[in-house]
C-alpha positions as a Markdown table, in Angstrom:
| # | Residue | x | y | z |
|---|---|---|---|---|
| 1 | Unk | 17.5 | 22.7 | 24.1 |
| 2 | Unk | 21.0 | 22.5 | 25.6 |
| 3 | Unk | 22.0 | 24.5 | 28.9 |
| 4 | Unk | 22.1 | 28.5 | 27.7 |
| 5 | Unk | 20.8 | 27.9 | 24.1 |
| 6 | Unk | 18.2 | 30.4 | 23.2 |
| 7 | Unk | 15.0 | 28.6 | 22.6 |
| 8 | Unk | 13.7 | 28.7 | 18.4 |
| 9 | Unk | 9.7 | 29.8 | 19.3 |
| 10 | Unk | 8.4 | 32.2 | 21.2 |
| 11 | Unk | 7.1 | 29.4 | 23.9 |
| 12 | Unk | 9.4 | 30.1 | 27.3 |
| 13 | Unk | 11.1 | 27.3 | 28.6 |
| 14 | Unk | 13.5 | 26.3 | 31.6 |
| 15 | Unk | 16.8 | 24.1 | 31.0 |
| 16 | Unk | 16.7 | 21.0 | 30.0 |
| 17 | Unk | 12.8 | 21.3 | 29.3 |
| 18 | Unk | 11.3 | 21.0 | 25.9 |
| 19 | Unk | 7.9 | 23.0 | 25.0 |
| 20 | Unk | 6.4 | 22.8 | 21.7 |
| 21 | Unk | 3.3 | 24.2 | 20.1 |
| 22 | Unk | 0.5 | 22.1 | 18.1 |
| 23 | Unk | -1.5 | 23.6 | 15.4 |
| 24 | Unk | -3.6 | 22.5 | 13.1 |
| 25 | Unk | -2.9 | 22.9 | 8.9 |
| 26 | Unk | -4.5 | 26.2 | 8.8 |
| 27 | Unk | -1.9 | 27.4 | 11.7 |
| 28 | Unk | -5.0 | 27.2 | 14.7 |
| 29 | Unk | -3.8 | 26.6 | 18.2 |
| 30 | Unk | -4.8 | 23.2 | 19.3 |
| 31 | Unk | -2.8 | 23.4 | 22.9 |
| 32 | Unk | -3.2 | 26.6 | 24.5 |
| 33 | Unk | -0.2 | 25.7 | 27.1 |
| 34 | Unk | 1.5 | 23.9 | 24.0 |
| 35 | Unk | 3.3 | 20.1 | 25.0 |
| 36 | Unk | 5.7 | 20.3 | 28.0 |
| 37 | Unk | 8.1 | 17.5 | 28.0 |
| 38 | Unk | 10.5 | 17.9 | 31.0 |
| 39 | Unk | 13.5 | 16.1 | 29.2 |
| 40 | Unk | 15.5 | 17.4 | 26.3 |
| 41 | Unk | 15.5 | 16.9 | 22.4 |
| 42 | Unk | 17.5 | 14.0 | 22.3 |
| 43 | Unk | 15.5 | 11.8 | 25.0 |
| 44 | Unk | 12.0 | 12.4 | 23.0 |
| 45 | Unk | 10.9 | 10.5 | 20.5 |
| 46 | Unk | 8.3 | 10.4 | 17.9 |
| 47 | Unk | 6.5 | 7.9 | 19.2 |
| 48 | Unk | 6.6 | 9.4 | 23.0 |
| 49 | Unk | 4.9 | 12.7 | 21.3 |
| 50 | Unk | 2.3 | 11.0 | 19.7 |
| 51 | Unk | 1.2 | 9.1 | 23.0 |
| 52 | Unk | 1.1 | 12.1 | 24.6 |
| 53 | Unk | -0.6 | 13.6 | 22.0 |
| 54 | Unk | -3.8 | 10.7 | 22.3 |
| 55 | Unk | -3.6 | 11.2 | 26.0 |
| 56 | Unk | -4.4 | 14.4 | 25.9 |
| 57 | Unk | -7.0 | 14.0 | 23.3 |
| 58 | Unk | -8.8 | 11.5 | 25.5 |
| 59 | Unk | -8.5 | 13.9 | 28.4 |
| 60 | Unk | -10.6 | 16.5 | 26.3 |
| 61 | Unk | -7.3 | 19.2 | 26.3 |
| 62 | Unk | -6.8 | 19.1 | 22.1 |
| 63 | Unk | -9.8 | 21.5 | 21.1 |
| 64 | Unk | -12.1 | 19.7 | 19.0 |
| 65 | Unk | -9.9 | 16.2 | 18.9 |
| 66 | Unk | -11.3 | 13.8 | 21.2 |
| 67 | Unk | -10.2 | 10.3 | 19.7 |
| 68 | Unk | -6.4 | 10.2 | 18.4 |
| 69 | Unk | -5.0 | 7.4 | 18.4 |
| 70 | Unk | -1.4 | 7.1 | 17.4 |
| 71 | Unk | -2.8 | 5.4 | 14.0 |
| 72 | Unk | -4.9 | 8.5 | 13.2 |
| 73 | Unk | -2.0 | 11.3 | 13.5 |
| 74 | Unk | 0.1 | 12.9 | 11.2 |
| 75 | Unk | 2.4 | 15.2 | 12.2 |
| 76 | Unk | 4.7 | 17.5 | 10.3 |
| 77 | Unk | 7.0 | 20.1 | 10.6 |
| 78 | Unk | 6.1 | 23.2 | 8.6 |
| 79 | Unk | 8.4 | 23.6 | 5.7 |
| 80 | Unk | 9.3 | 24.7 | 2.1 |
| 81 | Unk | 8.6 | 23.3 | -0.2 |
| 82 | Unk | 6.9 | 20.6 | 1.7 |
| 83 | Unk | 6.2 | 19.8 | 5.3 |
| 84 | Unk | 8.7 | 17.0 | 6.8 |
| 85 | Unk | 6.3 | 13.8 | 8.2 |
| 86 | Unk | 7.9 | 12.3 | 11.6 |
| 87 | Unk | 8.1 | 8.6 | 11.0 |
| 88 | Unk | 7.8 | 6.0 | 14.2 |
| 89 | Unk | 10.9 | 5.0 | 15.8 |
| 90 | Unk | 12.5 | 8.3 | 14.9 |
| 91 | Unk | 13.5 | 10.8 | 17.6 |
| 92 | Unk | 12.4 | 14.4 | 17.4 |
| 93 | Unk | 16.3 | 15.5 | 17.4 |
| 94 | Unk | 16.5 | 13.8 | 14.2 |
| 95 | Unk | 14.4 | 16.2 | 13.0 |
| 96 | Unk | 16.5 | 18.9 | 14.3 |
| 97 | Unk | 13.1 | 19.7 | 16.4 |
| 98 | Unk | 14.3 | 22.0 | 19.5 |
| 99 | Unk | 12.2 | 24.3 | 22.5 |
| 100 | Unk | 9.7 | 26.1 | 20.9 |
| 101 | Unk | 9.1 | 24.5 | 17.7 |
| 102 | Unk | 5.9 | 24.7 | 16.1 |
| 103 | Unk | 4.4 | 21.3 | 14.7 |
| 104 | Unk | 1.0 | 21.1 | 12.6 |
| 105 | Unk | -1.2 | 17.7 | 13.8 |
| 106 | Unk | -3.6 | 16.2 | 11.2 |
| 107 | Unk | -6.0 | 13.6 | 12.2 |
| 108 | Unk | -6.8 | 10.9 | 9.1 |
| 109 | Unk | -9.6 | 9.9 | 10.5 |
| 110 | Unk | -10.8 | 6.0 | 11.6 |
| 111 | Unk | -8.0 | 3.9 | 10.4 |
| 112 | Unk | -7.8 | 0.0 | 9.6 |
| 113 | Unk | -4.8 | -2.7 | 9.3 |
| 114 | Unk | -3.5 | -3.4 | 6.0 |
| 115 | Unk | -4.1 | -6.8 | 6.6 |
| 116 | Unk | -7.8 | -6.4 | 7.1 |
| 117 | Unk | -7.9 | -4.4 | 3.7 |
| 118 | Unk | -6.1 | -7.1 | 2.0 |
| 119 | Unk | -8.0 | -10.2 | 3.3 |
| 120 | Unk | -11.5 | -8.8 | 2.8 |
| 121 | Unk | -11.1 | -7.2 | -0.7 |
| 122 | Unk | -9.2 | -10.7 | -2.1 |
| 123 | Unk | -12.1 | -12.7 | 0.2 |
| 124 | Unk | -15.0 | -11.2 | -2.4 |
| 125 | Unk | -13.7 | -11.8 | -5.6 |
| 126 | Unk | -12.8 | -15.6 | -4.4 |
| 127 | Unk | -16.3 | -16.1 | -3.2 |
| 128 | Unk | -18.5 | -14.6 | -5.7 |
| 129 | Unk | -17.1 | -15.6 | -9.2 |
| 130 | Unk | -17.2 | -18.6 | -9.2 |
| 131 | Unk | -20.9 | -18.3 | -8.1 |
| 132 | Unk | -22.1 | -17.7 | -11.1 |
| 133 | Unk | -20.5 | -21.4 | -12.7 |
| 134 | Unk | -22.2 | -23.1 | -9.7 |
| 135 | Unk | -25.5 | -21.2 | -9.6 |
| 136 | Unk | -25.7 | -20.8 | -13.6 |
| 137 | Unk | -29.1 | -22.3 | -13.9 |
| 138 | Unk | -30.4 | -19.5 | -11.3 |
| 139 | Unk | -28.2 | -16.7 | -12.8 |
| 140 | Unk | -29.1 | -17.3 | -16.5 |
| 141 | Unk | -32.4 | -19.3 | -16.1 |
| 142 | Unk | -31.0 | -22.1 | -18.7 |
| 143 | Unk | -28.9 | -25.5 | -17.9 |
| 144 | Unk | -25.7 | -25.6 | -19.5 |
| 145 | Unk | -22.3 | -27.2 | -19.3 |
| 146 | Unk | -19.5 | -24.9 | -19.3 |
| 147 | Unk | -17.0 | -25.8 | -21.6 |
| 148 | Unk | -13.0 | -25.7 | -21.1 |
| 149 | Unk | -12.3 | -22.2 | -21.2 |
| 150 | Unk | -14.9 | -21.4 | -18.5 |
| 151 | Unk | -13.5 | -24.2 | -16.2 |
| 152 | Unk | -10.6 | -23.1 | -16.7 |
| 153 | Unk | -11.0 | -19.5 | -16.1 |
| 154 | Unk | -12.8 | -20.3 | -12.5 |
| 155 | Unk | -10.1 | -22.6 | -11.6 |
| 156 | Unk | -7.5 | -19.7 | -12.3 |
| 157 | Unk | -9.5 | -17.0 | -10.9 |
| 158 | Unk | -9.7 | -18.9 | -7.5 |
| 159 | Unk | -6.0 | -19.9 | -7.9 |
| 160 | Unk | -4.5 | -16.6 | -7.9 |
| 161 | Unk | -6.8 | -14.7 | -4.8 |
| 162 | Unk | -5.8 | -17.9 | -2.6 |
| 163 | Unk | -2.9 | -16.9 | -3.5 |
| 164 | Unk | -3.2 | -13.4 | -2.8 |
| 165 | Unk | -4.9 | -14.3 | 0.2 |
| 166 | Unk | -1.8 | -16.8 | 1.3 |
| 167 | Unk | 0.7 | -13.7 | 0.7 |
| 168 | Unk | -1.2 | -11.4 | 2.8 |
| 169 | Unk | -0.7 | -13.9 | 5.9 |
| 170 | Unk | 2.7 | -14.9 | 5.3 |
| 171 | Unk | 4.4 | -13.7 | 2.6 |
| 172 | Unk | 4.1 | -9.3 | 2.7 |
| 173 | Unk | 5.2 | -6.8 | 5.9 |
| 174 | Unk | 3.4 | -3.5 | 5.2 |
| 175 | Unk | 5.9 | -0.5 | 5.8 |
| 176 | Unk | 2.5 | 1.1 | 7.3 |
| 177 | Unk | 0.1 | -0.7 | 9.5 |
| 178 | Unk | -2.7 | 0.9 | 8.6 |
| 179 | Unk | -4.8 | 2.8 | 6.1 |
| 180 | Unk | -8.1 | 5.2 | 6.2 |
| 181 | Unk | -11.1 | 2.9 | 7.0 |
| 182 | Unk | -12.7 | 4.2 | 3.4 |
| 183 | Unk | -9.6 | 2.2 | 1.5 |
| 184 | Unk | -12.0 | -1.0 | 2.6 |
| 185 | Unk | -15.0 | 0.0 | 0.8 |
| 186 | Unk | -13.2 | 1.6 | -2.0 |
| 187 | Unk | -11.2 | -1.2 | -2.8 |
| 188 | Unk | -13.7 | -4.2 | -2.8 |
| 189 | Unk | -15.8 | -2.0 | -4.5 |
| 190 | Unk | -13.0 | -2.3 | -7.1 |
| 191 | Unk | -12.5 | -5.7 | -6.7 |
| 192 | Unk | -15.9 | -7.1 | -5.8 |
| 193 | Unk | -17.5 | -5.3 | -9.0 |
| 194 | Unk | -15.3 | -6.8 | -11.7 |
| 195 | Unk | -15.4 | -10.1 | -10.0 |
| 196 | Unk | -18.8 | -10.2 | -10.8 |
| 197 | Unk | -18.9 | -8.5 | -13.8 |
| 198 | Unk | -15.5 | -10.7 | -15.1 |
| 199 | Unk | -17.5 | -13.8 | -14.3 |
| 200 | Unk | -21.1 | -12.9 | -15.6 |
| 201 | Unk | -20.1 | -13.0 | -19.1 |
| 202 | Unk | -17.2 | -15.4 | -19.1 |
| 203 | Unk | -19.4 | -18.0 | -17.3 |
| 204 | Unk | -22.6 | -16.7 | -19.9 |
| 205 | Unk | -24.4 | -19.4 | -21.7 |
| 206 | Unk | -24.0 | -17.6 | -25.1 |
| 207 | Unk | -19.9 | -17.5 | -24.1 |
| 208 | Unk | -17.9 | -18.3 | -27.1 |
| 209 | Unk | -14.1 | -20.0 | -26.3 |
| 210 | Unk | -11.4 | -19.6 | -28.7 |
| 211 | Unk | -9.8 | -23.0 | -29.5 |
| 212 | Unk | -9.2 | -25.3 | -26.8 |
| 213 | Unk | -5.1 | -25.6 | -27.9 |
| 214 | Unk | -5.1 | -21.8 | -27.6 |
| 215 | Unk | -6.8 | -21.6 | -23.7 |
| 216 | Unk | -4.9 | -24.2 | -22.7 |
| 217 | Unk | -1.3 | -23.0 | -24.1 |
| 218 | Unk | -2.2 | -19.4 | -22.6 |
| 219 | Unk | -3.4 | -20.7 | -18.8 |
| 220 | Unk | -0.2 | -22.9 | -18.8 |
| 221 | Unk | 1.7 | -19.3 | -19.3 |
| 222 | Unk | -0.8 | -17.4 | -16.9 |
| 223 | Unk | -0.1 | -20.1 | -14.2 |
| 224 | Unk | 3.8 | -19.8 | -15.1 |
| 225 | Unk | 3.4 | -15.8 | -14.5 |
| 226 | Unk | 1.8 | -16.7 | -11.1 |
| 227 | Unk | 4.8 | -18.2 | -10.5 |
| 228 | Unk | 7.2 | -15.6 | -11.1 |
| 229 | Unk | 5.2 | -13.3 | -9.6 |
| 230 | Unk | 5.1 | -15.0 | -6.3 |
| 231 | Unk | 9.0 | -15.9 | -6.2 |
| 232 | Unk | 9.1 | -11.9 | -7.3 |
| 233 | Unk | 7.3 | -11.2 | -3.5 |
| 234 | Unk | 9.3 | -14.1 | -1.9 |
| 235 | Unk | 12.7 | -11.8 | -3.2 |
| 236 | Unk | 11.0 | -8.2 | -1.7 |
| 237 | Unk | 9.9 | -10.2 | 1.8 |
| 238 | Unk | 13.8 | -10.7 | 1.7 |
| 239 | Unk | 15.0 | -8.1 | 0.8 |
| 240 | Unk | 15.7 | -6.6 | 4.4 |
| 241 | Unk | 17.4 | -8.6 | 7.6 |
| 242 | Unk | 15.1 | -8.8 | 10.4 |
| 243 | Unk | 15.1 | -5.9 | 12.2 |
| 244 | Unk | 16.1 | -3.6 | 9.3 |
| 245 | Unk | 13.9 | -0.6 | 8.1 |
| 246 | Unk | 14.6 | 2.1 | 5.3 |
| 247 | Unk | 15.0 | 1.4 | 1.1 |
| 248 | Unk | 16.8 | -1.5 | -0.3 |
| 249 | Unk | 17.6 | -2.1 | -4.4 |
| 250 | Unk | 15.8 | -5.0 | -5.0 |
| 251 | Unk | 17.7 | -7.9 | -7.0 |
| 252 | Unk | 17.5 | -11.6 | -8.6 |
| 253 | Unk | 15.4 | -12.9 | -10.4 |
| 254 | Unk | 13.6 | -10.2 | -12.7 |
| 255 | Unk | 14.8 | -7.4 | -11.2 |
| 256 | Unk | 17.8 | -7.3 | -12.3 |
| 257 | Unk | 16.1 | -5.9 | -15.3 |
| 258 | Unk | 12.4 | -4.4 | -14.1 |
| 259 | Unk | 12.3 | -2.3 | -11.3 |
| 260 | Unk | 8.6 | -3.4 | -9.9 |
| 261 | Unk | 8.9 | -7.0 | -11.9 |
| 262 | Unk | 6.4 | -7.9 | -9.7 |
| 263 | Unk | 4.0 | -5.9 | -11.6 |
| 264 | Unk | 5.2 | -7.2 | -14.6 |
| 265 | Unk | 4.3 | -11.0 | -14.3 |
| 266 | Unk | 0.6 | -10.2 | -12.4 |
| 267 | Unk | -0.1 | -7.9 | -15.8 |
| 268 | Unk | 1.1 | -10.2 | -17.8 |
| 269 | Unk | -0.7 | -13.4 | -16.1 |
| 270 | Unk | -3.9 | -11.3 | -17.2 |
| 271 | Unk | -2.8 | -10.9 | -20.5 |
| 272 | Unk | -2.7 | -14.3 | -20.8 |
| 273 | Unk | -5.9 | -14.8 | -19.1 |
| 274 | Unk | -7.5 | -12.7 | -21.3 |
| 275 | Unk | -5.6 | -15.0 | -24.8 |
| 276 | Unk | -7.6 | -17.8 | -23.1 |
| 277 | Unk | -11.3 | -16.2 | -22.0 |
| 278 | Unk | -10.9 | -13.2 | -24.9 |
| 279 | Unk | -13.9 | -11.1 | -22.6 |
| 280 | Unk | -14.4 | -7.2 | -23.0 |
| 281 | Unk | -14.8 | -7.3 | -19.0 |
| 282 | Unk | -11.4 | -9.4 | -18.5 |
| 283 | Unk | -9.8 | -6.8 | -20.8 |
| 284 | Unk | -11.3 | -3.9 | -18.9 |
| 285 | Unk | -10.0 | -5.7 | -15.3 |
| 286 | Unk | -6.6 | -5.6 | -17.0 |
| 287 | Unk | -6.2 | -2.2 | -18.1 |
| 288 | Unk | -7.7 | -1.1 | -14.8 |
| 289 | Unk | -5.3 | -2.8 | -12.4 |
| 290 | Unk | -2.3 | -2.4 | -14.8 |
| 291 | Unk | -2.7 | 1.7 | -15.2 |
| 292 | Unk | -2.9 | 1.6 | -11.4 |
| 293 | Unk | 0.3 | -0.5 | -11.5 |
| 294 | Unk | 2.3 | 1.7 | -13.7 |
| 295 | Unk | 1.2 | 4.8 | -11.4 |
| 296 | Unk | 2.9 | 3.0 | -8.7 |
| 297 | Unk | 5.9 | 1.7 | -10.3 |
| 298 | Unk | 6.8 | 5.1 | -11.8 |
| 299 | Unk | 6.6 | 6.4 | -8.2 |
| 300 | Unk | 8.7 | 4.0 | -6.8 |
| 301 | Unk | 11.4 | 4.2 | -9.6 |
| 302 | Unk | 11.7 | 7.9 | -9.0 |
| 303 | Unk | 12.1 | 7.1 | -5.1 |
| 304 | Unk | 14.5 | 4.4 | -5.7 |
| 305 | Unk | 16.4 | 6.6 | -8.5 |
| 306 | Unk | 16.8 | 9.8 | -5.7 |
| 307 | Unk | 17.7 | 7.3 | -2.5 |
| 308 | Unk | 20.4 | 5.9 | -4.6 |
| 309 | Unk | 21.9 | 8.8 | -6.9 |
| 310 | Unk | 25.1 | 7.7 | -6.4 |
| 311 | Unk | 26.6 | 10.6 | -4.0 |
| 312 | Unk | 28.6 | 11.0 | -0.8 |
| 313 | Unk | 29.0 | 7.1 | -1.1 |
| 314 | Unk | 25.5 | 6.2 | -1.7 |
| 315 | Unk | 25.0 | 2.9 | -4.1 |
| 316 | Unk | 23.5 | 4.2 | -7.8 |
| 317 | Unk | 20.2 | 2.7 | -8.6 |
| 318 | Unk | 20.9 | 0.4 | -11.6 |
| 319 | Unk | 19.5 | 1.4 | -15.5 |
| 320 | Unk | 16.2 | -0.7 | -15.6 |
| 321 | Unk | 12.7 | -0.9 | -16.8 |
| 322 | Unk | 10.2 | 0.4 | -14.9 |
| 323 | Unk | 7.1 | -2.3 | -15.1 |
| 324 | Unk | 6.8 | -3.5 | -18.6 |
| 325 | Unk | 9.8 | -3.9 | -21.3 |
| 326 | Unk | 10.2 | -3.0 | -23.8 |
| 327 | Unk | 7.6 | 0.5 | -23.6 |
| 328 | Unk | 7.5 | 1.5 | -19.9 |
């Protein structure tokens, strides 16, 4: 703290210094001497702490912590209702964190980058479906031509996770670089599965297409919602100068209108998917992903809605859908 402030804990500390004590959720001492930084508040930062903090772990000083990388911590400062998470880049006097303050360290175990997530769980599905087109006389032990729909479907299918895959490369910035290691199995678990399930019955023998003007029409509009759903993630990679971090309101080119419009043109390229292949399993794939969707829409929304509430100068978020007009 500053020269002749009286320190906030019960940890003493000399001028100028900064001690502060590390516990874990259930309030157990992790540091018996607590963190010593001999600099004040305003010279540490977040980022300083938590190197520190794997340092000491890989010296064997944090009881029963011995790998912590950076990636792995979260730390909080107790509070009510909710603890306060410090964010990277931030200084602790920020967070109004002064000598003696008491911080709780939670380790989220073996991480992995966003970008691995992403490029493995869109990899699967654009491998294995169309598999079972190519390999049909081995899947379904008869020889077959697949008719238009079924061509079709494939053709989309590999369309939009090449795209998916092209946007994780050089289209998105993740706000976090990495998530628990288990995201990777969960998630191409989730996509890997209905790829294969998607494609076993829409590339079946005993597959019945709807009228040819009918899948054609309806792919023409899926492949005009890809579009609109990649100029949507062109706008959000945008959105923020180089260099810039914290919330913007999105704008242009749906949504003006849709707060996540994004959403709204990857749900509705499925829909129309769907018009074209009419499969229980396609259906299934859809409301899956899109319930998913309008979890994380609503959240944003409410985010969005409470940065920008229109107070002490602040901007006012905009009346707009959330994901899909006219209902949500």
């Amino acid at each position: 703290g500053e020269h002749g402030s009286q320190p906030l804990g019960k940890v003493p500390s000399h001028s100028g210094d900064m001690k502060l004590s590390l516990v874990t959720r259930s309030g157990r001492e992790l540091l018996a001497d607590g963190i010593d930084f001999q600099k004040d508040a305003n010279e540490v930062t977040v980022d300083q702490l938590m190197k520190l903090i794997e340092q000491l772990a890989s010296e064997g000083k944090i009881k029963g912590m011995k790998k912590m990388s950076v990636h792995r911590q979260r730390i909080t400062i107790p509070g009510d209702p909710k603890p306060v998470a410090l964010a990277s880049g931030k200084s602790l006097a920020e967070y109004n964190i002064q000598d003696g303050a008491v911080l709780t360290l939670k380790d989220l175990g073996p991480q992995i980058g966003y970008q691995t997530v992403f490029f493995w769980e869109y990899l699967g599905p654009f491998m294995i479906y169309p598999l079972f087109q190519c390999c049909r006389e081995d899947v379904y032990g008869r020889q077959f031509t697949p008719c238009l729909a079924q061509r079709m479907a494939m053709y989309y299918w590999l369309f939009h996770y090449a795209k998916r895959l092209f946007e994780t490369f050089f289209v998105h910035s993740f706000s976090h670089a990495n998530m628990p290691i288990m995201n990777l199995f969960r998630n191409s678990g989730y996509y890997w599965g209905f790829a294969a399930l998607v494609s076993y019955f829409v590339n079946h023998p005993d597959f019945t297409s709807p009228d040819e003007t009918r899948v054609k029409v309806a792919f023409a509009l899926a492949m005009l919602c890809q579009l609109c759903n990649f100029i949507c993630h062109i706008t959000l990679a945008n959105l923020r100068k180089p260099g810039e971090k914290g919330y913007k309101i999105p704008r242009g080119f749906g949504f003006n209108h849709i707060t996540c419009a994004n959403y709204t043109f990857e749900i509705w390229g499925w829909l129309f998917f769907n018009i074209a292949t009419q499969s229980a399993m396609g259906v299934l794939f859809m409301c899956a992903g899109a319930l998913q969707m309008i979890q994380w829409a609503g959240q944003k929304h409410k985010r969005l809605r409470q940065i920008f509430d229109g107070k002490d100068g602040r901007e006012k978020y905009p009346r707009r859908w959330k994901i899909l007009p006219p209902f949500i």
